[in-house]
Chimera marker file (.cmm) of the C-alpha trace (Angstrom):
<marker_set name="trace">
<marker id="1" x="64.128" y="-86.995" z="-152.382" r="1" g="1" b="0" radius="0.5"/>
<marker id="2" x="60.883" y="-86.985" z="-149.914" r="1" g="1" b="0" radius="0.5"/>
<marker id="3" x="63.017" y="-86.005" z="-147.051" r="1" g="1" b="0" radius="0.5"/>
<marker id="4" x="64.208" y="-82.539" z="-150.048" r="1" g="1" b="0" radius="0.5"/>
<marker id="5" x="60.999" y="-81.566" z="-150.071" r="1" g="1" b="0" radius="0.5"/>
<marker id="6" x="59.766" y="-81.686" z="-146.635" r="1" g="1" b="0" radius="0.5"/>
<marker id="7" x="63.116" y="-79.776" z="-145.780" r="1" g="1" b="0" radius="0.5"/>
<marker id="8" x="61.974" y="-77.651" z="-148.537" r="1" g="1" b="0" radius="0.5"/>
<marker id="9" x="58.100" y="-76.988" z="-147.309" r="1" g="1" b="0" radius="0.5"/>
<marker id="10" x="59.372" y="-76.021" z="-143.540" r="1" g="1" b="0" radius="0.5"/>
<marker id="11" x="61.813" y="-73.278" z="-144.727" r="1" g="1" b="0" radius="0.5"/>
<marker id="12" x="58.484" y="-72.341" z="-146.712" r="1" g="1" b="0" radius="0.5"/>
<marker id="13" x="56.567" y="-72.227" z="-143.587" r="1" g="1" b="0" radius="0.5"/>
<marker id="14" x="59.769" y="-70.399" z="-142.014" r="1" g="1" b="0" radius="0.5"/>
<marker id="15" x="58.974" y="-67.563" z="-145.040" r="1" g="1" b="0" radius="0.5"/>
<marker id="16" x="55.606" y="-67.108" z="-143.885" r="1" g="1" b="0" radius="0.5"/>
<marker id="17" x="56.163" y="-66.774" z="-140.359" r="1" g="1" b="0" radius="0.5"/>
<marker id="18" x="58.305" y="-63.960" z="-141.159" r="1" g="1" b="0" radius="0.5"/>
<marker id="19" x="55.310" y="-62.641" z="-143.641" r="1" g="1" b="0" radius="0.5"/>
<marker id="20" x="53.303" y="-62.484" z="-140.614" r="1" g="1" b="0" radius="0.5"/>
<marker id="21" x="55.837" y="-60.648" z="-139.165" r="1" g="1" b="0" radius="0.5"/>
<marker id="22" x="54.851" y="-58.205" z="-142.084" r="1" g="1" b="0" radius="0.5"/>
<marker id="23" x="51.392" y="-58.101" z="-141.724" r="1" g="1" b="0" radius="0.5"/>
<marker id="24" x="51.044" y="-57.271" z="-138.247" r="1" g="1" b="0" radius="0.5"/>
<marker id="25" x="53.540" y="-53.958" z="-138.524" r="1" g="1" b="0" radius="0.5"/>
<marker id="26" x="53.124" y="-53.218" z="-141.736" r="1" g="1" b="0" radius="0.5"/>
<marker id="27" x="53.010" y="-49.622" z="-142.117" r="1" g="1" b="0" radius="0.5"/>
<marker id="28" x="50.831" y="-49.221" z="-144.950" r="1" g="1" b="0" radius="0.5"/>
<marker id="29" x="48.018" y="-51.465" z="-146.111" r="1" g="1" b="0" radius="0.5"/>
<marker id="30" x="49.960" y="-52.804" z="-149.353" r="1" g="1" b="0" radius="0.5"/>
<marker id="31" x="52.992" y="-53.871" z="-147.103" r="1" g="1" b="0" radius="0.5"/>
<marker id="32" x="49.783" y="-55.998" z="-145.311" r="1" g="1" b="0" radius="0.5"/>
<marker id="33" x="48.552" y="-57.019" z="-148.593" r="1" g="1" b="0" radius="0.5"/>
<marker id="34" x="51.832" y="-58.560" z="-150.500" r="1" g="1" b="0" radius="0.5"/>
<marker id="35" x="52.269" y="-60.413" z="-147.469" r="1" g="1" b="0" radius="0.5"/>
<marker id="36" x="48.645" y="-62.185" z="-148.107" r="1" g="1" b="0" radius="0.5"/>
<marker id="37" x="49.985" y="-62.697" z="-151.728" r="1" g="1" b="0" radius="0.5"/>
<marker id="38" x="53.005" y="-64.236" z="-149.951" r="1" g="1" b="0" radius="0.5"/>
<marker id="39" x="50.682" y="-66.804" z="-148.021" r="1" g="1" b="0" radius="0.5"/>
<marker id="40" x="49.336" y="-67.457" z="-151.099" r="1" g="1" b="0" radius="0.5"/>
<marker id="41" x="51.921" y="-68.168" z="-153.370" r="1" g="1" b="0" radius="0.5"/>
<marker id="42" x="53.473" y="-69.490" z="-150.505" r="1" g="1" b="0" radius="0.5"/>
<marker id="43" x="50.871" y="-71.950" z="-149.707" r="1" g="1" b="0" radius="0.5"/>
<marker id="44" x="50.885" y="-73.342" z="-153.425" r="1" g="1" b="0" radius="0.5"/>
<marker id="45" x="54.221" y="-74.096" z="-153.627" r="1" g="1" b="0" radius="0.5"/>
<marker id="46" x="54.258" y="-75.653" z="-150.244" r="1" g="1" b="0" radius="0.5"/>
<marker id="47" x="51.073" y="-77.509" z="-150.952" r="1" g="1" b="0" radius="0.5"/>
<marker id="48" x="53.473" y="-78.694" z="-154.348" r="1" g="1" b="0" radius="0.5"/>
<marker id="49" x="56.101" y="-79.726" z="-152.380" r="1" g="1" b="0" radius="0.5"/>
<marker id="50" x="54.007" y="-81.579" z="-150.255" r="1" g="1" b="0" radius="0.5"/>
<marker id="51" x="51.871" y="-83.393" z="-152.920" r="1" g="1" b="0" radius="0.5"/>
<marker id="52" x="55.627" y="-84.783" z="-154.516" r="1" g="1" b="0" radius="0.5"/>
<marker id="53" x="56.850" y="-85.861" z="-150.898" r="1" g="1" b="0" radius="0.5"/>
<marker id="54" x="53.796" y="-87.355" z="-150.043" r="1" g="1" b="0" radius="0.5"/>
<marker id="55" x="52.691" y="-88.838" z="-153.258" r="1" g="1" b="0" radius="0.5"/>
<marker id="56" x="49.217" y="-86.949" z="-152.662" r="1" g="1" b="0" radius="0.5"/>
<marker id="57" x="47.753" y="-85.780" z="-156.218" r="1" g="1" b="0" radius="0.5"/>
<marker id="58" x="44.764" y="-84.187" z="-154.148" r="1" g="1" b="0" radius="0.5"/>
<marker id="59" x="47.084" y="-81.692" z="-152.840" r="1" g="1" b="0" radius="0.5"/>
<marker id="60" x="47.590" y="-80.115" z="-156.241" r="1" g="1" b="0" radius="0.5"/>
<marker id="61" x="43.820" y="-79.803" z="-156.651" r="1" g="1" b="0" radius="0.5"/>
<marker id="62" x="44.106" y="-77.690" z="-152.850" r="1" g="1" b="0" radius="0.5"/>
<marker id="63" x="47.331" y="-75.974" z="-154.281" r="1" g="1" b="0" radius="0.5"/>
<marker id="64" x="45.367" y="-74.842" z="-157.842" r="1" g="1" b="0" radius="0.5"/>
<marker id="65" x="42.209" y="-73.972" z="-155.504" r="1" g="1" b="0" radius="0.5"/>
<marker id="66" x="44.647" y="-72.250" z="-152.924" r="1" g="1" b="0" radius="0.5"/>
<marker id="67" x="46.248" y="-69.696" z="-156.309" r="1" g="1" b="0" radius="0.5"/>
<marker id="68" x="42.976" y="-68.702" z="-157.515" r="1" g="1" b="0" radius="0.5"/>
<marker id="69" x="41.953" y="-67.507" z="-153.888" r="1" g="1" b="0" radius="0.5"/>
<marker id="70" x="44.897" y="-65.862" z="-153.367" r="1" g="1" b="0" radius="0.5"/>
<marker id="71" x="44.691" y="-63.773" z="-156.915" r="1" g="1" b="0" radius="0.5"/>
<marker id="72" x="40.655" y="-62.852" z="-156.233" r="1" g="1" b="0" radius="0.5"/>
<marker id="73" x="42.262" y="-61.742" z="-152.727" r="1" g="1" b="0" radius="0.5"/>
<marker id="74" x="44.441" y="-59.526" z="-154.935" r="1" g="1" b="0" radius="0.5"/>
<marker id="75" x="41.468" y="-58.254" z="-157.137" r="1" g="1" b="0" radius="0.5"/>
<marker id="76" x="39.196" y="-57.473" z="-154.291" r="1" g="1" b="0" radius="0.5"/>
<marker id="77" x="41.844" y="-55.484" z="-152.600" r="1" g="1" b="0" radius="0.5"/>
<marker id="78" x="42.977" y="-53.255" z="-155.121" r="1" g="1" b="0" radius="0.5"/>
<marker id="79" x="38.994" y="-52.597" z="-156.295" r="1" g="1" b="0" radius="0.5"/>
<marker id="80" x="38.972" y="-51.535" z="-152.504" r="1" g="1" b="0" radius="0.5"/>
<marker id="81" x="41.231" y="-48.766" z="-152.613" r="1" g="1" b="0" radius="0.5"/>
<marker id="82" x="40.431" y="-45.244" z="-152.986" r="1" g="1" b="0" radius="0.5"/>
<marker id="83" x="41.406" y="-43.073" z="-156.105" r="1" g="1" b="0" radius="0.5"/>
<marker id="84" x="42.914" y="-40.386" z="-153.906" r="1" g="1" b="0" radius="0.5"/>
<marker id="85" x="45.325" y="-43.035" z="-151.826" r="1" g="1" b="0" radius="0.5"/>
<marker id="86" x="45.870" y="-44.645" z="-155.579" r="1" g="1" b="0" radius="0.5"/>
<marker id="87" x="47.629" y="-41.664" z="-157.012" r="1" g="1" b="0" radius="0.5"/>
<marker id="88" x="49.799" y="-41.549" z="-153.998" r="1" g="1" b="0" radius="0.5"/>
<link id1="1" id2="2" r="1" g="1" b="0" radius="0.2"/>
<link id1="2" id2="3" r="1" g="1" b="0" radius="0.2"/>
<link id1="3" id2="4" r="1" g="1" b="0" radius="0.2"/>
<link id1="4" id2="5" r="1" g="1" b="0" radius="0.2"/>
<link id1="5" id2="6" r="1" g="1" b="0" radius="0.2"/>
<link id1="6" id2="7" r="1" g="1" b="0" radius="0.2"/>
<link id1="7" id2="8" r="1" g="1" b="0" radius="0.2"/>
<link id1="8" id2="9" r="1" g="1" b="0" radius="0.2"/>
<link id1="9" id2="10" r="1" g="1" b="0" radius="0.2"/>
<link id1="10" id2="11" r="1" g="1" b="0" radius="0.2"/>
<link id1="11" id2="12" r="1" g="1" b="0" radius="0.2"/>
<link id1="12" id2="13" r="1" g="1" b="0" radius="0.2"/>
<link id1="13" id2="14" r="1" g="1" b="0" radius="0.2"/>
<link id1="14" id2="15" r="1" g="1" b="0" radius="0.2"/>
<link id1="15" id2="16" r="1" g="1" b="0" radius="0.2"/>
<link id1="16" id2="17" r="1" g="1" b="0" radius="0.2"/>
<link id1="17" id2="18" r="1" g="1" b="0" radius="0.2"/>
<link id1="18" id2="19" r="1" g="1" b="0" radius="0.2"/>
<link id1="19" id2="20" r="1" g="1" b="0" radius="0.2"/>
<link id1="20" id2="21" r="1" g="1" b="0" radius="0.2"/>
<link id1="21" id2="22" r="1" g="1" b="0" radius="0.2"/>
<link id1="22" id2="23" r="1" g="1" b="0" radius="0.2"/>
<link id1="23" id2="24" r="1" g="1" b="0" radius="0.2"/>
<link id1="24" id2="25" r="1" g="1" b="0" radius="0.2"/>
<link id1="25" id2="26" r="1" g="1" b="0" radius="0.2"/>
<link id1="26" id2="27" r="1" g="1" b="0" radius="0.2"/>
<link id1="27" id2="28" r="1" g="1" b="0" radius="0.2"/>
<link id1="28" id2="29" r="1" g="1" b="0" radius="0.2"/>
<link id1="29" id2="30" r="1" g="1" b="0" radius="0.2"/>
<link id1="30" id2="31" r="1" g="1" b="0" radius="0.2"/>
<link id1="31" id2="32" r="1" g="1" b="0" radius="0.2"/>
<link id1="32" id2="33" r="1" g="1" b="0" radius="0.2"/>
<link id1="33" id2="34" r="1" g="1" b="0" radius="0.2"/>
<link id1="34" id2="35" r="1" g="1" b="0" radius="0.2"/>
<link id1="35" id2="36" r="1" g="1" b="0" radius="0.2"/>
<link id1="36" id2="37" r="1" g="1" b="0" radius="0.2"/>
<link id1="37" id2="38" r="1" g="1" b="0" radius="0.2"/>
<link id1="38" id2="39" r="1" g="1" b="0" radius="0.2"/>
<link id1="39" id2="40" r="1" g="1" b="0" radius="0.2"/>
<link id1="40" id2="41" r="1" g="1" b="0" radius="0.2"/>
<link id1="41" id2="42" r="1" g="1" b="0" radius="0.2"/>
<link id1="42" id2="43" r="1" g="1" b="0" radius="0.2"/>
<link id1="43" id2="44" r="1" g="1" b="0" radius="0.2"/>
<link id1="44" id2="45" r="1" g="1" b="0" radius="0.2"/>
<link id1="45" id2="46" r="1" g="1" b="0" radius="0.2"/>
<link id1="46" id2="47" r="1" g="1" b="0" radius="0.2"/>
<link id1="47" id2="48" r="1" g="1" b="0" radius="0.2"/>
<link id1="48" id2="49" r="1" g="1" b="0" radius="0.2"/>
<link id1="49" id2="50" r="1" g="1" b="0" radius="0.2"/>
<link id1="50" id2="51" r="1" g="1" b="0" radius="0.2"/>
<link id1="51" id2="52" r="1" g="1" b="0" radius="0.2"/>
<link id1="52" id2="53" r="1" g="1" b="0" radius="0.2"/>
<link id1="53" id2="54" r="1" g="1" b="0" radius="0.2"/>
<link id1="54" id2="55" r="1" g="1" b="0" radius="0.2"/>
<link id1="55" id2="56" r="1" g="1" b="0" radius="0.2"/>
<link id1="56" id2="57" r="1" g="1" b="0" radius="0.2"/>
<link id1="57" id2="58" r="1" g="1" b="0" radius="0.2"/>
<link id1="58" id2="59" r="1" g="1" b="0" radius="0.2"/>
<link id1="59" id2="60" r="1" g="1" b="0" radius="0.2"/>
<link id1="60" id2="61" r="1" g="1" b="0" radius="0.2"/>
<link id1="61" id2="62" r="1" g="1" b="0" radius="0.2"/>
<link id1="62" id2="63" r="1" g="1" b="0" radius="0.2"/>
<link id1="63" id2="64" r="1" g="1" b="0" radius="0.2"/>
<link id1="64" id2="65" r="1" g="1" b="0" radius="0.2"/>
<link id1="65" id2="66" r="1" g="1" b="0" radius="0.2"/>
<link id1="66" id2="67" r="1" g="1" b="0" radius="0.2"/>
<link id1="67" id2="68" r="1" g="1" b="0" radius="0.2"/>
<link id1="68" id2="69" r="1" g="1" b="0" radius="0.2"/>
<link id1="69" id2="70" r="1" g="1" b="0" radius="0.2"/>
<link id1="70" id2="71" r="1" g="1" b="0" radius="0.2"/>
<link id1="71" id2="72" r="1" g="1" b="0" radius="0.2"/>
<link id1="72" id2="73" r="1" g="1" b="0" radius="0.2"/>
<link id1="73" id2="74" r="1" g="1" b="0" radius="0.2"/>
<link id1="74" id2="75" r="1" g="1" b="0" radius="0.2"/>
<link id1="75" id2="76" r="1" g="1" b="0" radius="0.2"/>
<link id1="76" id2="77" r="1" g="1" b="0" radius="0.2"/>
<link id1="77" id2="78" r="1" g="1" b="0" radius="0.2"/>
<link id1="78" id2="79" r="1" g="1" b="0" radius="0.2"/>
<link id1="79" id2="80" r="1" g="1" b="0" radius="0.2"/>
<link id1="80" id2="81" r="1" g="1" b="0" radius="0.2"/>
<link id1="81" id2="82" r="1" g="1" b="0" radius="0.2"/>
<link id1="82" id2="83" r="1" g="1" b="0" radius="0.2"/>
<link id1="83" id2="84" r="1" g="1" b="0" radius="0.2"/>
<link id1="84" id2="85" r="1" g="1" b="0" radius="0.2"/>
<link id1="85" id2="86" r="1" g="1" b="0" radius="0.2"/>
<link id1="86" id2="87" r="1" g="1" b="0" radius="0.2"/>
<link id1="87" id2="88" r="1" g="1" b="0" radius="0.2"/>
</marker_set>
């Protein structure tokens, strides 16, 4: 079952390769910012996959640290915005 989830975590790692992808042409700045939630939900469930495969439980702390981030990322960015490009 290890060897499931490390098979698991690299075609999660795959997903944000192509994310980055994303974030370098993205034509708009929310294209650039879903891909950062990407990473971030990304990163959790990799960090979750990792923590089973490796019997690590201090990965899930890094994975529950890693969510929060990634949602105040989310927060910040759309308090960032302008009200004219919002009704757009």
């Amino acid at each position: 079952m290890n060897t499931f989830f490390t098979i698991v975590a690299g075609f999660l790692l795959v997903n944000i390769a192509a994310g980055l992808v994303r974030v370098y042409r993205g034509p708009s700045p929310a294209d650039r910012m879903l891909s950062a939630q990407l990473f971030g939900t990304t990163g959790v469930a990799i960090l979750l996959l990792l923590s089973q495969s490796l019997s690590t439980p201090a990965l899930v702390d890094a994975a529950l640290v890693l969510g929060l981030l990634a949602a105040v990322a989310v927060v910040a960015f759309v308090t960032r915005i302008p009200q004219n490009e919002r009704d757009e």
